[in-house]
ROSE-4610 file (N, C-alpha, C; in Angstrom, 1 decimal, always signed):
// ROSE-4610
residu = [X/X/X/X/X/X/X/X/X/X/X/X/X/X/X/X/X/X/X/X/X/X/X/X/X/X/X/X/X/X/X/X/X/X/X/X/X/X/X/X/X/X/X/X/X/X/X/X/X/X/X/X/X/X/X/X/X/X/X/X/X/X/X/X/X/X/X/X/X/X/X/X/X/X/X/X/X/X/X/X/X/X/X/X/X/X/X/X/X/X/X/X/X/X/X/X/X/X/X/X/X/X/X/X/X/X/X/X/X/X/X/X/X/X/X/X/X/X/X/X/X/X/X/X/X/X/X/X/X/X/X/X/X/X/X/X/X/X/X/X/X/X/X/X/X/X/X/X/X/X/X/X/X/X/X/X/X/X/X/X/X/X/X/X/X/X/X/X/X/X/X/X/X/X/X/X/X/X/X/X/X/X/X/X/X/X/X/X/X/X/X/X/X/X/X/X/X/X/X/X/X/X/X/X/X/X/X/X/X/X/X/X/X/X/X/X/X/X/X/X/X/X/X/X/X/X/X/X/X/X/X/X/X/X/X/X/X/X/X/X/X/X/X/X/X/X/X/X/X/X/X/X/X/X/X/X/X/X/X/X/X/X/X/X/X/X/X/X/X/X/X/X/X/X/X/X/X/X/X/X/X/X/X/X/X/X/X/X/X/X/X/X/X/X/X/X/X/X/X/X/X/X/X/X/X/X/X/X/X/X/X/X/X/X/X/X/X/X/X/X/X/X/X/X/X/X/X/X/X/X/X/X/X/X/X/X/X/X/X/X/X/X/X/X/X/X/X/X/X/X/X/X/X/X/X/X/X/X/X/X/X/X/X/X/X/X/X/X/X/X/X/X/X/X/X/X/X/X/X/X/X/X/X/X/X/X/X/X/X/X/X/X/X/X/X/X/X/X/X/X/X/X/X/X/X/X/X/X/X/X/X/X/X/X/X/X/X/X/X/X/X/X/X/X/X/X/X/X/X/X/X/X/X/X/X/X/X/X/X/X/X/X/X/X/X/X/X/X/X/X/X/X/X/X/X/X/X/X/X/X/X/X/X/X/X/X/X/X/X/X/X/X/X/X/X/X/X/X/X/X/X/X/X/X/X/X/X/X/X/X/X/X/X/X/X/X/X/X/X/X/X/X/X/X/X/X/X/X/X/X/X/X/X/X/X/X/X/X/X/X/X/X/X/X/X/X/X/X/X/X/X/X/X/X/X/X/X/X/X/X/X/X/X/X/X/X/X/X/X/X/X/X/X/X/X/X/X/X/X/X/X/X/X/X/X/X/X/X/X/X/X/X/X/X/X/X/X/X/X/X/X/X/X/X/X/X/X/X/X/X/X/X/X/X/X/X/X/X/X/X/X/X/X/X/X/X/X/X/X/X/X/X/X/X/X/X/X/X/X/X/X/X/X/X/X/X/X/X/X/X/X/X/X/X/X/X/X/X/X/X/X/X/X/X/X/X/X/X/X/X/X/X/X/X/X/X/X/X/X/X/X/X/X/X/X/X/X/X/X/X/X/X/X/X/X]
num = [1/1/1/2/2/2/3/3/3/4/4/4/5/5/5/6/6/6/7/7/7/8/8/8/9/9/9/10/10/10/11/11/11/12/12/12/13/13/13/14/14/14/15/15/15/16/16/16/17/17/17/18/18/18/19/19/19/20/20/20/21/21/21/22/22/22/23/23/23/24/24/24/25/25/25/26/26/26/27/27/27/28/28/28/29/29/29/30/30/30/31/31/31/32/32/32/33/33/33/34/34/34/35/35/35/36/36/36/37/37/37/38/38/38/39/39/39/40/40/40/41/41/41/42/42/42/43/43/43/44/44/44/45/45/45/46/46/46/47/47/47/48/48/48/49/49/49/50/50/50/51/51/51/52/52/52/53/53/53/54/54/54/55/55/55/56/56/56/57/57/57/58/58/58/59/59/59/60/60/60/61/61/61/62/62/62/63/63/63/64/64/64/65/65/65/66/66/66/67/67/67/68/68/68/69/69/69/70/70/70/71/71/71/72/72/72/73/73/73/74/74/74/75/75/75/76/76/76/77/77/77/78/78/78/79/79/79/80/80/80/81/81/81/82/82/82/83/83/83/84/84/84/85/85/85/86/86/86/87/87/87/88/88/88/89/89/89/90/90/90/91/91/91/92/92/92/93/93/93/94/94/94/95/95/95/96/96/96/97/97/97/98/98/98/99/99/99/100/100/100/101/101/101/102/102/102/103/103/103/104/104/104/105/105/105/106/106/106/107/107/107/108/108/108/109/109/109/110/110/110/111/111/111/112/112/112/113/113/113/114/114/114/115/115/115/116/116/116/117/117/117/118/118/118/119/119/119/120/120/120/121/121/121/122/122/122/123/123/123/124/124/124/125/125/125/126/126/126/127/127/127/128/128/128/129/129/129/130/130/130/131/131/131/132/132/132/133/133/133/134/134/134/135/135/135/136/136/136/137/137/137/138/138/138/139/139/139/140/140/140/141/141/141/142/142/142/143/143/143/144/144/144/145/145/145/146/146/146/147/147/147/148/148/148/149/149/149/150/150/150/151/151/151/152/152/152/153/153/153/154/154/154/155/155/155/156/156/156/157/157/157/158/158/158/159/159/159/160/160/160/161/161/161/162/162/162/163/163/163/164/164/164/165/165/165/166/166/166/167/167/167/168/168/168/169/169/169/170/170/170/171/171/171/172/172/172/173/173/173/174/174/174/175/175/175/176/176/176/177/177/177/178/178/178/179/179/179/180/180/180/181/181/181/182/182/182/183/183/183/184/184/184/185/185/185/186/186/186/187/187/187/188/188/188/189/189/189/190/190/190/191/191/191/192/192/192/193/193/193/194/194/194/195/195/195/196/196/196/197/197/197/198/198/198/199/199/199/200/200/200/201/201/201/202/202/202/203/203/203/204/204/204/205/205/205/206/206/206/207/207/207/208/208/208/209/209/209/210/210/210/211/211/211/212/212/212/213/213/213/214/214/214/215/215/215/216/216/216/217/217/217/218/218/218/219/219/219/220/220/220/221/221/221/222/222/222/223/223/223/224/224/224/225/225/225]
x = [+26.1/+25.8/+25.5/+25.7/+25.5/+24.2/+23.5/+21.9/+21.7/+20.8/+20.9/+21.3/+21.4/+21.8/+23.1/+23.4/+24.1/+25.7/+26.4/+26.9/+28.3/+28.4/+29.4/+30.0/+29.4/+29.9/+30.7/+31.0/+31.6/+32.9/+33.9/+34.8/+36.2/+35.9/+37.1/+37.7/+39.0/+39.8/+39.8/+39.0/+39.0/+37.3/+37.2/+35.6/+36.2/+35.4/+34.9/+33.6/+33.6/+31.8/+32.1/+31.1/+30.2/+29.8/+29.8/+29.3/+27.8/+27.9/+26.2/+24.8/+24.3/+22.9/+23.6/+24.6/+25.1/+25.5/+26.4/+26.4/+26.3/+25.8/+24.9/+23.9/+22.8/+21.4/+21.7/+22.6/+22.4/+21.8/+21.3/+20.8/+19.4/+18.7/+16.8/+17.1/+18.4/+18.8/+18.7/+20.0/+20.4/+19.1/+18.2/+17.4/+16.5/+16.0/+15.0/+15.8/+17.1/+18.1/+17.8/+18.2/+18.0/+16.9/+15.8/+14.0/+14.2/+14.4/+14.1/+15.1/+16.0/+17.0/+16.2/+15.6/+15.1/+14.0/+13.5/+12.1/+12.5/+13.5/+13.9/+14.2/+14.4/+14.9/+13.6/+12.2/+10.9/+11.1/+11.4/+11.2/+10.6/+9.9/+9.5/+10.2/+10.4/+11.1/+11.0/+10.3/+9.8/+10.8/+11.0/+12.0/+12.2/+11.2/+11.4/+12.7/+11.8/+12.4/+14.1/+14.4/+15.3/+16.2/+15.8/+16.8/+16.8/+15.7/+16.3/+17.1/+17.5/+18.5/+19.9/+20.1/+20.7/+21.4/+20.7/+21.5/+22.7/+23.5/+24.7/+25.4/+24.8/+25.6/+26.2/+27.2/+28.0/+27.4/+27.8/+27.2/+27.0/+28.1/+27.9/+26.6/+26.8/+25.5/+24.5/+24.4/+22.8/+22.6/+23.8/+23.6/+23.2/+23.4/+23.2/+21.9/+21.1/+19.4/+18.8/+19.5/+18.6/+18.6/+19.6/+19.4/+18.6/+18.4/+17.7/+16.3/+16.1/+14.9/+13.9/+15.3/+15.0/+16.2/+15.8/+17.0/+17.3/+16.9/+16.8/+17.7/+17.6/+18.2/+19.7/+20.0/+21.5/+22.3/+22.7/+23.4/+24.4/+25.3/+26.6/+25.9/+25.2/+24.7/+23.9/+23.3/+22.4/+23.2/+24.8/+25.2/+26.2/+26.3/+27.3/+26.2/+24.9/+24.5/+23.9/+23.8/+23.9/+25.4/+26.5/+27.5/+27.7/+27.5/+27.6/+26.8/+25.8/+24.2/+24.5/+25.0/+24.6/+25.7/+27.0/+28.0/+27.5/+26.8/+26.2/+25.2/+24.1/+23.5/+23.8/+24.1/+25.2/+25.9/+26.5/+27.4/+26.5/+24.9/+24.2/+23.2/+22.6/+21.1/+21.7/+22.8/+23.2/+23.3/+22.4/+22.9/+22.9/+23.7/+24.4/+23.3/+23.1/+22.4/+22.7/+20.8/+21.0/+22.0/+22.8/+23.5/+25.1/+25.2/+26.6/+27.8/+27.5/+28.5/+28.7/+27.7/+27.6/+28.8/+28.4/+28.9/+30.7/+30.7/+32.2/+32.4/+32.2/+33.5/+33.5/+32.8/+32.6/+33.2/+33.9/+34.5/+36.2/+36.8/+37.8/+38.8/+38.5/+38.7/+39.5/+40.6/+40.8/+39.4/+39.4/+38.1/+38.6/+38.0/+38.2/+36.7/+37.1/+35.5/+36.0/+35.1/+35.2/+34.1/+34.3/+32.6/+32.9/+31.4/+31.7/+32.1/+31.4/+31.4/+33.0/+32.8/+34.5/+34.8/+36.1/+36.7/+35.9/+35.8/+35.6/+34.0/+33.0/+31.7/+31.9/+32.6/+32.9/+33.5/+34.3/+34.9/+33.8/+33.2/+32.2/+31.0/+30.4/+30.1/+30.6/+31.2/+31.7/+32.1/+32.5/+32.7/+31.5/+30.7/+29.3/+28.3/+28.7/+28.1/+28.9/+29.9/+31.0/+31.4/+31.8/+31.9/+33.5/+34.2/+35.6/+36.6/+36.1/+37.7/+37.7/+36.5/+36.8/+37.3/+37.7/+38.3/+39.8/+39.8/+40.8/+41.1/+42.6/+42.4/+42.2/+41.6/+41.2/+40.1/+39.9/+39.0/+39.6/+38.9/+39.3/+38.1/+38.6/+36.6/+37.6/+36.1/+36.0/+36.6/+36.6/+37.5/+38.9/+39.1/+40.6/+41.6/+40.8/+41.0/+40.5/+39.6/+39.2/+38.6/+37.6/+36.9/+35.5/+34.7/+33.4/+32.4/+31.6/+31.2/+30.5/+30.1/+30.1/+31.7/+32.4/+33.6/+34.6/+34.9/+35.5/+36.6/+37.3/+38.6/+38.7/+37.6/+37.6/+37.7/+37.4/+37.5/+38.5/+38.9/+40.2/+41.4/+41.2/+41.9/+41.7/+40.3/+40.3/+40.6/+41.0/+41.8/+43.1/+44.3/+45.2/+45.4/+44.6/+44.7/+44.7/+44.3/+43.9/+44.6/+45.6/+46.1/+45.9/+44.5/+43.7/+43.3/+43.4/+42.6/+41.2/+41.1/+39.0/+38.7/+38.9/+38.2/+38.3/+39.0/+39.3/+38.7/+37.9/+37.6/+35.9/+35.2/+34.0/+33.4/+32.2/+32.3/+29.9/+30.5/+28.9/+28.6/+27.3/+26.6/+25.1/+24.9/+23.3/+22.5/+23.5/+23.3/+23.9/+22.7/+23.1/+24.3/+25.0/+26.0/+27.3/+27.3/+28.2/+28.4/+27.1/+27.4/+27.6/+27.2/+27.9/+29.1/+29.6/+31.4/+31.7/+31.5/+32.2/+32.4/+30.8/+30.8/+32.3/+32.1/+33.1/+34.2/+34.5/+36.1/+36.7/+35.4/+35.4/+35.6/+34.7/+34.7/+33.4/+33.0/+32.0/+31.1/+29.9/+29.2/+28.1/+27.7/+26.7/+25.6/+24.7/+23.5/+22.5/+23.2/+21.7/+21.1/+20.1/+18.9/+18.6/+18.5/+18.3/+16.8/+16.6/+15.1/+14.7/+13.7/+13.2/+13.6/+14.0/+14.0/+15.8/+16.4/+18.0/+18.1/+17.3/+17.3/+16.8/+15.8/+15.0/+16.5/+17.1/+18.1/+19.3/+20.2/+20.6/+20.6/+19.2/+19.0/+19.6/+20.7/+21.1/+22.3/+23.3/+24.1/+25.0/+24.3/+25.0/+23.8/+24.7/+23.9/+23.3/+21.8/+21.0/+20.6/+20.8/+20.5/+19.6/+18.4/+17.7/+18.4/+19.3/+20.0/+21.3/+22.0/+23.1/+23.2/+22.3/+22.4/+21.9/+21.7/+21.1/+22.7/+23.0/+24.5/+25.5/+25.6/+26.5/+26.1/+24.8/+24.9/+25.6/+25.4/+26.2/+27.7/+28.2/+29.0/+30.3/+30.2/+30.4/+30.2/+29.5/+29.2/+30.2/+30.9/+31.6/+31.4/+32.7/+32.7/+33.1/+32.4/+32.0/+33.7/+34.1/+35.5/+34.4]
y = [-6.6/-7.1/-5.9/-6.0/-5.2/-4.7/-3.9/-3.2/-3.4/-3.2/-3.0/-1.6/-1.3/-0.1/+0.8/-0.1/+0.4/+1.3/+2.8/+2.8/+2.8/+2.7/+2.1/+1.0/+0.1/-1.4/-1.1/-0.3/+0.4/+0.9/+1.0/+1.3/+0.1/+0.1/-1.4/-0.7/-1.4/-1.1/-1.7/-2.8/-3.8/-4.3/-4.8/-5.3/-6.5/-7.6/-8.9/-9.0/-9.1/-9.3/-10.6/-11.6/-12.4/-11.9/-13.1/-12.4/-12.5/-13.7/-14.4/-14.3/-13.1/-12.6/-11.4/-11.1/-9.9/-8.7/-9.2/-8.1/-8.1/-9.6/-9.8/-10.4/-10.3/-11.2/-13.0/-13.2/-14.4/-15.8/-15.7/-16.7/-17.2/-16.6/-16.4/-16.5/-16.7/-16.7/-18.4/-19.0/-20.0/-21.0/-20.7/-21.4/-21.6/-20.7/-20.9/-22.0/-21.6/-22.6/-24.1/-24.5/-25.4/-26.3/-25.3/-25.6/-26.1/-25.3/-25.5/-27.3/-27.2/-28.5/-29.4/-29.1/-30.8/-31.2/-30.2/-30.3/-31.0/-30.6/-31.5/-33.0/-33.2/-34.3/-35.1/-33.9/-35.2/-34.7/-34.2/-33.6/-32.0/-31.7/-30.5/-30.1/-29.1/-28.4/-26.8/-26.3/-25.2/-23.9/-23.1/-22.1/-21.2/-21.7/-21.5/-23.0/-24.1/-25.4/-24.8/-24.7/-24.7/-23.7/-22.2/-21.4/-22.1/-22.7/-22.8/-23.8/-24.8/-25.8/-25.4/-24.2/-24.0/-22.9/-21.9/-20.3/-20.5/-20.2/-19.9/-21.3/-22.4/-23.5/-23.8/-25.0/-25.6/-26.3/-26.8/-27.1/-28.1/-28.9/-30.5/-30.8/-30.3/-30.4/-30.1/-29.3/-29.0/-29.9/-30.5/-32.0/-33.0/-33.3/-33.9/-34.6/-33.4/-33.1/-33.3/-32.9/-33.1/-34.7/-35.2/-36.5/-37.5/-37.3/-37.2/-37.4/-35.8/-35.7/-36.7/-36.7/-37.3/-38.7/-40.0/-41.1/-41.5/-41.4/-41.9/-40.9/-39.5/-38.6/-38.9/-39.0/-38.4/-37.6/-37.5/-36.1/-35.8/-36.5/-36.0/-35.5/-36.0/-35.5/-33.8/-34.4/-32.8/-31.6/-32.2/-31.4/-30.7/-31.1/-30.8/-29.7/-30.5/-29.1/-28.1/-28.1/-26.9/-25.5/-26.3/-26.0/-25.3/-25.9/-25.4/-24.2/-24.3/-23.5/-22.1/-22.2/-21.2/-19.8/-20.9/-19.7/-18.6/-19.4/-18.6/-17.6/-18.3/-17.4/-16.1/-16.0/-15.4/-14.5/-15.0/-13.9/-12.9/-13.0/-12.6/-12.0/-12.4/-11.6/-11.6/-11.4/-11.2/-9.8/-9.4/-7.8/-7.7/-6.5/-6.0/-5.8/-6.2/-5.4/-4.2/-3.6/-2.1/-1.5/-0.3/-0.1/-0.5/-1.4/-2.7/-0.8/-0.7/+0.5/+1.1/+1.6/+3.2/+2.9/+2.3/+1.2/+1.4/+0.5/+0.2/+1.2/+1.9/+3.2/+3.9/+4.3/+5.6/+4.4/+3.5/+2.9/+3.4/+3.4/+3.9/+2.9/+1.4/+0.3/-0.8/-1.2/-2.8/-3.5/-4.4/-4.9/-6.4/-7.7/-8.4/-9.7/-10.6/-11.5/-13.0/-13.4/-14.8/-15.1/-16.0/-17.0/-18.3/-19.1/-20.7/-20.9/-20.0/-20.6/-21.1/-21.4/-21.3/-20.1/-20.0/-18.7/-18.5/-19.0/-19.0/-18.2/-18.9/-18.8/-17.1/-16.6/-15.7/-14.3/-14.7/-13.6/-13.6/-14.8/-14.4/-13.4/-13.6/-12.8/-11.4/-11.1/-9.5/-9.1/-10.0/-9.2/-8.7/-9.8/-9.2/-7.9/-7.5/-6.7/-5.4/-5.6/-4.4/-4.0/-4.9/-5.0/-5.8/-6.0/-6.8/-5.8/-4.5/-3.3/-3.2/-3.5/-2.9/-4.0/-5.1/-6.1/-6.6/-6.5/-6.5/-8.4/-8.8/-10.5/-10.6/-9.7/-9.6/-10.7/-12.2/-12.6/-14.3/-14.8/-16.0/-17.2/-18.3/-19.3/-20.2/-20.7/-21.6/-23.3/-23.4/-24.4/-24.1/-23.0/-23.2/-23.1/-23.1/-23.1/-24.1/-24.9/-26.5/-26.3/-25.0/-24.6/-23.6/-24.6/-23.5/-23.0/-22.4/-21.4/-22.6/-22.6/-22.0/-21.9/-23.0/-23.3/-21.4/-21.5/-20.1/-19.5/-21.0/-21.0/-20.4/-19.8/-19.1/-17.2/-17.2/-16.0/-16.2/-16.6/-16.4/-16.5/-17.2/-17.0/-15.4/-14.7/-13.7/-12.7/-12.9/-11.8/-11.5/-13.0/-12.8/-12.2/-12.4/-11.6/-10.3/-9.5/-8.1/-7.6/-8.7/-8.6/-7.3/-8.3/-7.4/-8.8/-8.0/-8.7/-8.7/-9.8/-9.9/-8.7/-7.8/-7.3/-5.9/-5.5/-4.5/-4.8/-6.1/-6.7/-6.7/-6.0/-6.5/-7.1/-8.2/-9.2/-8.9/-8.6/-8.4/-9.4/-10.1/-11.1/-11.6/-12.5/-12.5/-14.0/-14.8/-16.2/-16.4/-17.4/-18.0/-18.6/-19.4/-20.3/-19.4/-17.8/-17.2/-16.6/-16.1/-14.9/-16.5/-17.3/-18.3/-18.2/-18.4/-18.7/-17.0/-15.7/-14.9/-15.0/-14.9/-15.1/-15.5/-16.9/-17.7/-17.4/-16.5/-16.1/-14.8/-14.4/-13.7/-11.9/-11.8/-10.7/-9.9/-8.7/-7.9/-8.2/-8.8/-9.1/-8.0/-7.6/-7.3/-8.0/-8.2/-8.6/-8.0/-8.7/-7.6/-8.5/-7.9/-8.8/-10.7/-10.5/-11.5/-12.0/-13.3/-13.9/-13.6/-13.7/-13.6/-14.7/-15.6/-17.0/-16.9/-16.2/-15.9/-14.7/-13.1/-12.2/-12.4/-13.9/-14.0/-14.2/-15.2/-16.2/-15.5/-14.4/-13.8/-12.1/-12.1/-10.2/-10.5/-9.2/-9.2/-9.4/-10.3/-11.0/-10.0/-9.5/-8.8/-7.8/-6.5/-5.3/-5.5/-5.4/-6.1/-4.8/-4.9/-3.6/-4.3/-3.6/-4.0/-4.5/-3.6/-4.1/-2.8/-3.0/-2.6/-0.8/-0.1/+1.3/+1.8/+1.2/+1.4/+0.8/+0.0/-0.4/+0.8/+1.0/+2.0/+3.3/+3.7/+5.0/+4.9/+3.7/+3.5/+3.8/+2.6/+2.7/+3.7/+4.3/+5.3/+6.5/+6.8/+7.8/+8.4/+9.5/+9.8/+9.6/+8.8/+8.6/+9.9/+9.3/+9.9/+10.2/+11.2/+11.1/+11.3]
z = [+62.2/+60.8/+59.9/+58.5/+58.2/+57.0/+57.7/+57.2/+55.6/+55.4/+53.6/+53.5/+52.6/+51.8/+53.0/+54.3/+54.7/+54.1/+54.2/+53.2/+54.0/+54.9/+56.1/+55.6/+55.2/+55.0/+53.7/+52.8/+51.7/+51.6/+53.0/+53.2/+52.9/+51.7/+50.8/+49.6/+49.5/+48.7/+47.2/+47.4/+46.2/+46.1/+44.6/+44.6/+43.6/+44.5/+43.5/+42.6/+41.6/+40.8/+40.2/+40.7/+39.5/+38.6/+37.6/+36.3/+35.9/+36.2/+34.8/+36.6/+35.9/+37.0/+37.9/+37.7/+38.8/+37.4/+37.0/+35.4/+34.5/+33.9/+33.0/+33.0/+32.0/+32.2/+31.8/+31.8/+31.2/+32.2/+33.4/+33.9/+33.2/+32.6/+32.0/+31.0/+29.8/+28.6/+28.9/+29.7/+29.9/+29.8/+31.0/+31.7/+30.5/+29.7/+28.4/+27.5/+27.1/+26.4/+26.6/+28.0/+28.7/+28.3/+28.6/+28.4/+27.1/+26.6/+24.8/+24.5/+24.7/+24.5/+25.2/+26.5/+27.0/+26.2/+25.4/+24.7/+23.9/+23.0/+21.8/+22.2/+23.5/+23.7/+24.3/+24.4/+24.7/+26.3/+26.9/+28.1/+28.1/+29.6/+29.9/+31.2/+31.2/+33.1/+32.6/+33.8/+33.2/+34.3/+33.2/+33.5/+34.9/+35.9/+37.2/+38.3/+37.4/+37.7/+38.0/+36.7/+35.8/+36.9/+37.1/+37.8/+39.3/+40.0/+40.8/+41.5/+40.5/+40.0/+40.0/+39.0/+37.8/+38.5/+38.8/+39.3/+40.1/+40.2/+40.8/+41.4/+40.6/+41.3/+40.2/+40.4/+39.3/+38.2/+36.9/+35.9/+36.3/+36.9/+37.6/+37.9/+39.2/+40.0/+39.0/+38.1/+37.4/+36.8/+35.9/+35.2/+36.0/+37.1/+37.8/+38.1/+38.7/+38.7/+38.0/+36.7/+35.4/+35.2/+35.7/+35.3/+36.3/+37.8/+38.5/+38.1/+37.6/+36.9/+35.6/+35.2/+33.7/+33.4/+33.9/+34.3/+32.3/+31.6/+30.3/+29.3/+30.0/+29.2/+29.1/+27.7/+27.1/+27.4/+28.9/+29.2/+28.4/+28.4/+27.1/+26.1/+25.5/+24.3/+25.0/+25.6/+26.1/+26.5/+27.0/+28.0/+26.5/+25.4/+24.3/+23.6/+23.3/+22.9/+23.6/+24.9/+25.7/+25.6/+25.9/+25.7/+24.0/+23.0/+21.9/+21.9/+22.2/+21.5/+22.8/+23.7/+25.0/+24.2/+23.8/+23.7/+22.1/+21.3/+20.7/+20.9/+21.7/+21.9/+22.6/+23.7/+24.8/+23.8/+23.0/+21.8/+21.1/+20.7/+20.1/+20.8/+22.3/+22.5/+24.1/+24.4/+25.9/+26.0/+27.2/+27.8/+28.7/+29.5/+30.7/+31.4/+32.8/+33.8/+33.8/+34.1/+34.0/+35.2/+34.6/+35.7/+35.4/+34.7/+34.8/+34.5/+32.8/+32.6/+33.6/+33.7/+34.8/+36.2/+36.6/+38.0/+37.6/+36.5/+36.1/+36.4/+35.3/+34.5/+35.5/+36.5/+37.9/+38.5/+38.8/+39.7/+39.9/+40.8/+40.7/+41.4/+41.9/+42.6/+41.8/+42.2/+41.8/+41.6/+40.9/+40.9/+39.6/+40.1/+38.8/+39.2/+38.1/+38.1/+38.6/+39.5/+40.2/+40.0/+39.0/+38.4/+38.4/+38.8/+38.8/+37.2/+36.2/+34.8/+34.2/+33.1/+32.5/+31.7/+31.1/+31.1/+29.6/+28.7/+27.2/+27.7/+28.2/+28.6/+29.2/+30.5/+31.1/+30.0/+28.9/+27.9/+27.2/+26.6/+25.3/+26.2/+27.5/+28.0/+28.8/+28.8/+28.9/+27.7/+26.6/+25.1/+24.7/+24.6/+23.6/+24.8/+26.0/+25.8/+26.6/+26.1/+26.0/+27.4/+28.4/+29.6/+29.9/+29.0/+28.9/+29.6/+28.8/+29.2/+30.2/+31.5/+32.6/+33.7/+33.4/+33.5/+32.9/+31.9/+31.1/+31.5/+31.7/+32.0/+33.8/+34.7/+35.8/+35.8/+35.7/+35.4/+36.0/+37.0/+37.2/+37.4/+36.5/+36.6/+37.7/+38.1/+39.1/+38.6/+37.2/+36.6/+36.5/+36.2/+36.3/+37.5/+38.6/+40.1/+41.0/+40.3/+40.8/+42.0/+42.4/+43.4/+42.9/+43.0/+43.1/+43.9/+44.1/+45.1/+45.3/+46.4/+47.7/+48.4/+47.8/+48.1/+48.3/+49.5/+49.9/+49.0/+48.1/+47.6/+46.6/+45.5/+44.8/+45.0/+45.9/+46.5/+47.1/+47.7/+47.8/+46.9/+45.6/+45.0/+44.4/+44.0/+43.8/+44.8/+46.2/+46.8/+46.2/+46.3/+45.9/+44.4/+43.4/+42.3/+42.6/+43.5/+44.1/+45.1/+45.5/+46.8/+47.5/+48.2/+48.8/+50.1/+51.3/+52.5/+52.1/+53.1/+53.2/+53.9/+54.8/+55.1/+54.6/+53.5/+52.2/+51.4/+51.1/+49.8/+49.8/+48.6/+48.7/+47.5/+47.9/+47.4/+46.4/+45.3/+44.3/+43.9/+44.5/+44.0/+43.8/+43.3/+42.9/+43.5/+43.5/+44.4/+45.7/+46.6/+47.5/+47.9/+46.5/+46.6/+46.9/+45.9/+46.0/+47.0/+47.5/+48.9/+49.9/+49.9/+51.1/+51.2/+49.7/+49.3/+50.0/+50.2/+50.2/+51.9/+52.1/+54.0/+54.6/+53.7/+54.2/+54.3/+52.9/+53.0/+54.0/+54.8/+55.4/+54.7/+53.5/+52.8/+53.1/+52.7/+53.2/+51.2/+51.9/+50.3/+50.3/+49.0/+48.6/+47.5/+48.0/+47.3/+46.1/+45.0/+43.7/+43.5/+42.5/+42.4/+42.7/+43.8/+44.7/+44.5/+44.5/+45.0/+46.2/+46.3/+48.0/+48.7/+48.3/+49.5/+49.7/+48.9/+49.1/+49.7/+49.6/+50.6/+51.6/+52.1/+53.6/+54.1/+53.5/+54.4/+54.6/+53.7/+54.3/+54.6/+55.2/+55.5/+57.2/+57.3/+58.4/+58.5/+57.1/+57.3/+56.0/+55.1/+53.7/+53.6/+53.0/+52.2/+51.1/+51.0/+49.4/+48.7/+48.1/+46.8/+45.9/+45.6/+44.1/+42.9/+42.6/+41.2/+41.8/+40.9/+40.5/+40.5/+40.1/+40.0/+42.0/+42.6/+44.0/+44.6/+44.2/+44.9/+44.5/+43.2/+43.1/+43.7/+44.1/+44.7/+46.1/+46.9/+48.3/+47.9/+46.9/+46.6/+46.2/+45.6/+44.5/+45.8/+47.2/+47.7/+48.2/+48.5/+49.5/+50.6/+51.2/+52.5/+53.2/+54.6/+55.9/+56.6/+57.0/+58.0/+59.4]
């Protein structure tokens, strides 16, 4: 299995990245958004609730919970101005994980984005914080492929965009759901800023980097003959 910061496990031809908590901040943008809308609606869920609901799973499921939580709430209604209000915000106070440029532009790799979000959500995010060029339409959601993480099929649809094998392919992520979906597809993942209860469960199993500028040093290193 492969160690953290191991730089062995680095020897791939192609890189997958998530987007929202791997190269941009927008999961703690979201989660406040969230907060703020159930308030208006006479509810509280406080922004720990919220990510660990919310992070790297589908919007489904998060609606879901929420209604769980709260049997009376308006989800259509809730779930429209979430939808309206995020892409704004997101347009205006979203920024790159430290590290995100640097990473890119020194990359020298195929590389494109496999996110549960939808595509609109995924562009307004790499537009606003100047992360689109290194993508360009290299960019596939989990709605337009009717597969979301943990679900392996998204990654796999992002090999064939790369036509790249799994075991050429490596796979940047910041959730459980995702690094399960990569495991599965039989890709080599790496872990950024991870919670502790998602690096306990898989240390041993993927390389975890603090954030993003610790990955690219493995990364980015000249390999060993």
């Amino acid at each position: 299995m492969p160690a953290t910061g191991d730089r062995q496990v680095f020897k791939i031809k192609a890189v997958i990245f998530d987007c929202d908590g791997t190269l941009v901040d927008s999961e703690s943008l979201s989660a406040r958004l969230l907060g703020r809308i159930l308030q208006q609606h006479g509810y509280l869920l406080d922004e720990e609730t919220i990510l660990q609901h919310f992070r790297g799973r589908p919007y489904a499921g998060f609606l879901h919970d929420i209604g769980q939580y709260f049997p009376a709430l308006d989800r259509d209604l809730f779930s429209q101005q979430f939808r309206q209000q995020s892409l704004q915000l997101l347009a205006s106070e979203l920024d790159s994980m430290p590290g995100a440029h640097d990473l890119l532009a020194a990359l020298q790799l195929p590389r494109c984005i496999a996110s549960n979000g939808p595509r609109e959500k995924i562009e307004t995010s790499l537009n606003s914080t100047g992360l689109k060029p290194y993508f360009g339409e290299a960019i596939i959601s989990a709605y337009e492929v009717n597969a979301w993480k943990p679900d392996p099929a998204l990654i796999q649809h992002a090999l064939r965009l790369l036509d790249a094998a799994p075991a050429d392919c490596l796979l940047v992520e910041d959730s459980a759901s995702g690094i399960a979906a990569g495991l599965a597809a039989g890709v080599t993942v790496a872990g950024v800023h991870l919670d502790p209860a998602t690096a306990a469960r898989f240390a041993g199993q993927i390389a975890i980097f603090p954030g993003l500028p610790q990955l690219a040093a493995a990364l980015l290193a000249p390999r060993r003959t």
